[in-house]
N, C-alpha and C positions, 0 to 999 in steps of 0.2 A: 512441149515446154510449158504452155499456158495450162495442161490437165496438171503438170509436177506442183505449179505456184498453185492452183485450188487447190492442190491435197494439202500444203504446207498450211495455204491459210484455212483451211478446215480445222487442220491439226490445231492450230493457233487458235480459235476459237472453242474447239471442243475445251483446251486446258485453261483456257478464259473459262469458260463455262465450271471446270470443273471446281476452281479455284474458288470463284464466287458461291456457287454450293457448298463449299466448305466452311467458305467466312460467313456464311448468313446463315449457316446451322451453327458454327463457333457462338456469334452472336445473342442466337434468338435461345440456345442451351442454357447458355449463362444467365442470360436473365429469367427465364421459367426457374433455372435451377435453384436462383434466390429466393423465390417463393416459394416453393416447394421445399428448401431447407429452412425454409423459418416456419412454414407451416408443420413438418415433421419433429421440432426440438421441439414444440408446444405441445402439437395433439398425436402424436402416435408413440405407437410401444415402445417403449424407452425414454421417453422424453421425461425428465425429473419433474416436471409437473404434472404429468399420469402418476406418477412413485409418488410424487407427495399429493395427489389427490386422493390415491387410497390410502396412504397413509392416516388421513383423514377420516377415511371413511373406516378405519379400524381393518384392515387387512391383514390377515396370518402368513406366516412364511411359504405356507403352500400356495397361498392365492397370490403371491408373490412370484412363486416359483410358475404356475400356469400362466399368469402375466407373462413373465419373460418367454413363456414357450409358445405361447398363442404367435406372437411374431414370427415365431420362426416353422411351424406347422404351417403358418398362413402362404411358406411359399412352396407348400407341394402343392398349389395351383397353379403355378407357374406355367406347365405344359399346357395350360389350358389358353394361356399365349399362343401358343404355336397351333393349335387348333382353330382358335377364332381369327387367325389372319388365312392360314395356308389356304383358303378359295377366297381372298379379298385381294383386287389387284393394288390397294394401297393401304397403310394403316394406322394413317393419322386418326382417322374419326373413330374408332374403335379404341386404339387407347387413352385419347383424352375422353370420352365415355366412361369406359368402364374406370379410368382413375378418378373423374372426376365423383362420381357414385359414392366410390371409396372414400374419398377426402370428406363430399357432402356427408357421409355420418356423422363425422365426427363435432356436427353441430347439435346433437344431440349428446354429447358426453355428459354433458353434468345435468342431465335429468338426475343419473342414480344419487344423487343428493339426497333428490325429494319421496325416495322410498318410505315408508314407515318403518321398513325392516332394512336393515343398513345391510344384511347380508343377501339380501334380494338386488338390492342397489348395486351388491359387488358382482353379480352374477352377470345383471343385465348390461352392467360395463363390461365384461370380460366376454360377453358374446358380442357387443357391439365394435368392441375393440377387434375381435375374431374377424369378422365379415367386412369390416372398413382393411383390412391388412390385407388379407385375402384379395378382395380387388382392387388393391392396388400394388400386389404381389403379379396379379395380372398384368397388369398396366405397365408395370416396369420391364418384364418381360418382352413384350411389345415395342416399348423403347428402346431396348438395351439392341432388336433386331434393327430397327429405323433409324439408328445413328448408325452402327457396324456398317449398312447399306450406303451412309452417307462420308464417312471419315473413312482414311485410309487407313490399313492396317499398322503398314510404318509409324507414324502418328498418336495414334490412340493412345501410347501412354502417356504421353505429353499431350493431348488433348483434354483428358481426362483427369491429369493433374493440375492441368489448369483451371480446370473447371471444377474440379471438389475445391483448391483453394481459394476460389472467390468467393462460392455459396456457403462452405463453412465460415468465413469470416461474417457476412453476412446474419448466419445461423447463430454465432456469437455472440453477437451485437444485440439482437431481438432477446433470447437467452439473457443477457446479463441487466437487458432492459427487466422485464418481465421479470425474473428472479428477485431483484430489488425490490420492486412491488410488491411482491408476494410477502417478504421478508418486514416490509416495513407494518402488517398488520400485526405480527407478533412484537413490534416496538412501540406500537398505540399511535405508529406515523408521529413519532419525536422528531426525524430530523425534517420534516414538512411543516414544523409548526408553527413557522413564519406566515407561510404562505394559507394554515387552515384557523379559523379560530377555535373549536374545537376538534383535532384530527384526533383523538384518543375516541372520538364516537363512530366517525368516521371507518377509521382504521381497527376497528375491534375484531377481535380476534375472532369472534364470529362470522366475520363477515369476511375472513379470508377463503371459504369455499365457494361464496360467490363469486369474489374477483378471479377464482380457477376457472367458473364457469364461462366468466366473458373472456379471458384466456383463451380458451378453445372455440368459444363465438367467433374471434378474430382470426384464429387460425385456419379455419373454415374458410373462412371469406377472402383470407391471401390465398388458400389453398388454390380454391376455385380462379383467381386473376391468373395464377401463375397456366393456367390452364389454356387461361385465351390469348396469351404470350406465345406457349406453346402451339396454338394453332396455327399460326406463321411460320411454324418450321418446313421446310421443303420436303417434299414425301415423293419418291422414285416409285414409278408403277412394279409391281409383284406381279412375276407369274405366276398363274392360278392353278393348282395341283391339285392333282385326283385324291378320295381318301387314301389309297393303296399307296401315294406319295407321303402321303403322311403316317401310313403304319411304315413305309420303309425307314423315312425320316429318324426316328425312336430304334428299330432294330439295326439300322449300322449306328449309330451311336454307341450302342451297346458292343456291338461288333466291335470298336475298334478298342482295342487293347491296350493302346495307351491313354484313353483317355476313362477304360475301367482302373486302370492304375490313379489316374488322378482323382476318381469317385473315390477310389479306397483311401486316398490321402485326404480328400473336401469332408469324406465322412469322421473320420478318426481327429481330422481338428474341429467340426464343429460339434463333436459331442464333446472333445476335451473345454471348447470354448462355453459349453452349455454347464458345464461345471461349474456353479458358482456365478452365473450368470445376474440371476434374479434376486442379489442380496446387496452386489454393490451399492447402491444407494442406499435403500432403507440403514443396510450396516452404516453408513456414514450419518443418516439423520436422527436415527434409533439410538444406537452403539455407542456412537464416536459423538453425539449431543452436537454436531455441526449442523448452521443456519443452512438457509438455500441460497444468502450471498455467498458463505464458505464454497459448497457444491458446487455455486458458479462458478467461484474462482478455481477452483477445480479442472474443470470445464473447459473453464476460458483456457490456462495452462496446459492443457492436454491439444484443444481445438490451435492454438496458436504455435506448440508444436508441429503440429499436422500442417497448418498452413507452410510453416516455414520447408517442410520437409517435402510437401507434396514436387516441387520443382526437382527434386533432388532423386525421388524415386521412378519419375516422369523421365526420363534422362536415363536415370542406370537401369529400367526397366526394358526400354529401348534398344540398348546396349547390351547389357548380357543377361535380360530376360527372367521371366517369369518367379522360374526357380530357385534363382540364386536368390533372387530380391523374398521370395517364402521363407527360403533358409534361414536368414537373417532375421525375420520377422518369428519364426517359430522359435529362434534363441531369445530373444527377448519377450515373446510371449511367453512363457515359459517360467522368466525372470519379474516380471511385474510383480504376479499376485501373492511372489515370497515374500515382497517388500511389504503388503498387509499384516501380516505375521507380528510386527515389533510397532503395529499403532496402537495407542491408547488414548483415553479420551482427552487424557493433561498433554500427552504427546502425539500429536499426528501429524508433524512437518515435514516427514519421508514422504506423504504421500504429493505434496508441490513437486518433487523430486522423479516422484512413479508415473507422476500424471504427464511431465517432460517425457519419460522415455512410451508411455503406452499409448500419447498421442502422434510421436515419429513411427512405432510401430504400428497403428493400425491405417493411419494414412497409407504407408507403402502394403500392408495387407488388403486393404479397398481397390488397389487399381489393379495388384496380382490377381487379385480373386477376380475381378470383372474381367481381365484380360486372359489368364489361362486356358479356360475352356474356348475363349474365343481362338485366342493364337494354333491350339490342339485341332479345333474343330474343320478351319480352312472355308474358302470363300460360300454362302449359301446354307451354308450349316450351323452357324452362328446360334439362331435362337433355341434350335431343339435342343442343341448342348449345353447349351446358357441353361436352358428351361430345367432340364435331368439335373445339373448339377447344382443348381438353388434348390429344386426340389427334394434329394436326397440326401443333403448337407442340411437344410431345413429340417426334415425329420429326425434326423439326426441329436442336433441341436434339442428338439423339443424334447426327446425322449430322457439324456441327461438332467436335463433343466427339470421335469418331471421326477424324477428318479430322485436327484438330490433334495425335494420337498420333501418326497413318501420317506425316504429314508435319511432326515435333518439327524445331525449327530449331536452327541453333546459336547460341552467342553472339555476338551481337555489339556492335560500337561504336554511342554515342552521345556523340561530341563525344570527349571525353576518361573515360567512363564505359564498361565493358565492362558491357552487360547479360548476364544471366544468361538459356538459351533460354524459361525461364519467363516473364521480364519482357516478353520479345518478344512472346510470344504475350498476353499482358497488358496489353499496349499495343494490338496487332492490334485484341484485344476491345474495348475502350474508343470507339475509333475508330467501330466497326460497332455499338455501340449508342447512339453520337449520330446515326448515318445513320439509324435505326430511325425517328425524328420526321419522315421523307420520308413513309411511306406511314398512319403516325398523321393525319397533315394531312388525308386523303382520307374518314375516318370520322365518322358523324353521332352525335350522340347524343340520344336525345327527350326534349324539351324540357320533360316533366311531371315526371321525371326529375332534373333539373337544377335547374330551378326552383320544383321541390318545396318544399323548407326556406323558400323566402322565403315562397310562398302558405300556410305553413301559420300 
């Protein structure tokens, strides 16, 4: 009788135990995650103030076009995740290391300012920007295995929608800060002229690739906080595995069948997503002669979509899975970049309109995509799978993104519409990610997984 009450109260304590592991990684995610999303809308690939740093710096559409594909090449390092942990019994210090490396570059971005040769300047940003992505295409990898290890499966899409909707709000907020600033150099700082007595000195237009550079000073420096935030996360000992575990690791990956059907699906959307990747912005700052408050607000509309959505995809993700929640995001991907087609520089109000529907869709595309391979992969297997299919989806991605530079089209007619070469390629993309639901059709998902939420 009294061995029955210890096992109960063991039990009782293990699920105490487990509980509070859950809430002190919920916790300590959330807040690293704000730091790290406000350090990413600043200083990494994509962020509109890389786009309009080069923009500054005189950047061509091709150097545009390798911009956007250096991020996504940067994650066939990935696997390199799964190798620097598989003999580490834990893997906290390993990847706030190697992310933290990655993030500290980017305290060096606006050296290429002070080039002589402004095309040297684009170079040495475009390598620097390479090798900061890279290790922290690591780093993520690393993490993506160290929560999986820590959050239940049931869970995670609602974990994860919780947690992209606070940090994107957050990323927001810094974003439309920052933006404003940047913005106010091209108005000689008018509406601060209470506060400056001369802001037209101040605020001169020259002096706006400076304030870029303290931009990414600062993002550096949240980067690095959000790191030792991060080091409070709770880290579960790993069993340490032979090489021979870790070339098996990679060949049943490969081995399993359904989840070569989901490479061929990860591959086929993110070359279509590489389509016209690397022109969104500049086409709106170039093209369309919109400010970087406009872009924000953009931005903001797209991000506050997302926020609103994340709960909603967090929930039906849980419920009936992976798949279906792709399906829906592949029609509307699909759908977005038709709506570019009919902007013009007097008119671009549809895109308030696109930036609503492509900030609900790529919120529910963010937690399918981190969660598929995981739900496919099953318990322990999480990062190799993670690892292959960032890194083949990655390449992917870079090689269209490349492709559509080398071979930029020119304008041409629709109907009585001259499109812009951008639009064309805009259109191209639209097209190839509703064909992406061809090789979607072919992938399973398990059924414990899906039908989770209703048995619980």
């Amino acid at each position: 009788m009294a061995s029955k009450k210890n096992k109960n109260t063991q039990k009782k304590n293990l699920l105490k135990q487990k509980k509070f592991l859950i809430s002190r990684t919920y916790r300590v995610s959330i807040r690293e995650g704000i730091f790290a999303q406000i350090y990413g809308n600043l200083a990494n690939i994509g962020s509109s103030f890389i786009t309009k740093f080069m923009v500054l710096l005189g950047a061509t559409p091709m150097q545009f076009s390798i911009l956007s594909s250096l991020g996504q090449v940067s994650a066939v390092f990935q696997p390199l995740g799964v190798a620097l942990t598989h003999r580490l019994k834990k893997r906290k210090k390993v990847c706030i290391w190697v992310t933290g490396i990655g993030r500290f570059l980017s305290f060096f971005i606006g050296a290429a300012w002070f080039f002589s040769d402004r095309r040297i300047g684009i170079i040495y940003l475009l390598i620097l920007l390479f090798v900061s992505a890279s290790l922290q295409a690591i780093g993520g990898n690393i993490w993506i295995a160290w929560v999986s290890d820590l959050i239940p499966q049931n869970i995670r899409g609602r974990f994860f929608a919780r947690r992209n909707q606070i940090i994107s709000f957050a990323g927001l907020i810094a974003g439309y800060f920052f933006g404003y600033c940047t913005d106010l150099f091209e108005k000689k700082g008018r509406p601060l002229s209470g506060l400056f007595h001369n802001p037209e000195v101040i605020f001169n237009r020259q002096n706006q690739p400076l304030f870029l550079i303290l931009v990414f000073i600062i993002a550096t420096v949240l980067g690095i906080i959000g790191l030792f935030i991060l080091n409070k996360q709770p880290d579960r000992k790993y069993r340490i595995q032979s090489d021979w575990a870790l070339r098996e690791k990679f060949s049943e990956a490969f081995g399993n069948k359904n989840f070569r059907s989901l490479l061929f699906f990860g591959i086929w959307w993110m070359l279509a997503t590489g389509v016209g990747s690397a022109f969104w912005g500049p086409f709106m700052l170039k093209k369309l002669q919109m400010s970087m408050l406009q872009l924000q607000i953009y931005n903001t509309l797209s991000i506050v979509s997302s926020l609103l959505a994340y709960p909603f995809w967090g929930r039906f993700i849980d419920r009936y899975g992976n798949k279906t929640a792709m399906s829906i995001c592949v029609a509307l991907g699909g759908f977005n970049p038709m709506l570019w087609l009919f902007v013009t520089p007097e008119k671009f109000s549809l895109l308030w309109f696109e930036a609503l529907s492509s900030g609900f869709m790529w919120s529910g595309n963010a937690i399918a995509t981190t969660n598929f391979s995981l739900a496919i992969a099953g318990k322990g297997k999480e990062q190799t799978y993670s690892a292959i299919y960032g890194a083949l989806g990655g390449i992917a991605m870079m090689c269209s993104t490349l492709l559509t530079g080398v071979f930029f089209p020119a304008p041409q007619k629709l109907g009585n519409k001259l499109l812009e070469p951008e639009q064309v390629v805009f259109g191209i993309g639209g097209i190839l990610r509703w064909l992406s639901i061809i090789p979607l059709l072919f992938v399973r998902e398990k059924v414990y997984f899906i039908m989770n939420k209703r048995n619980k």
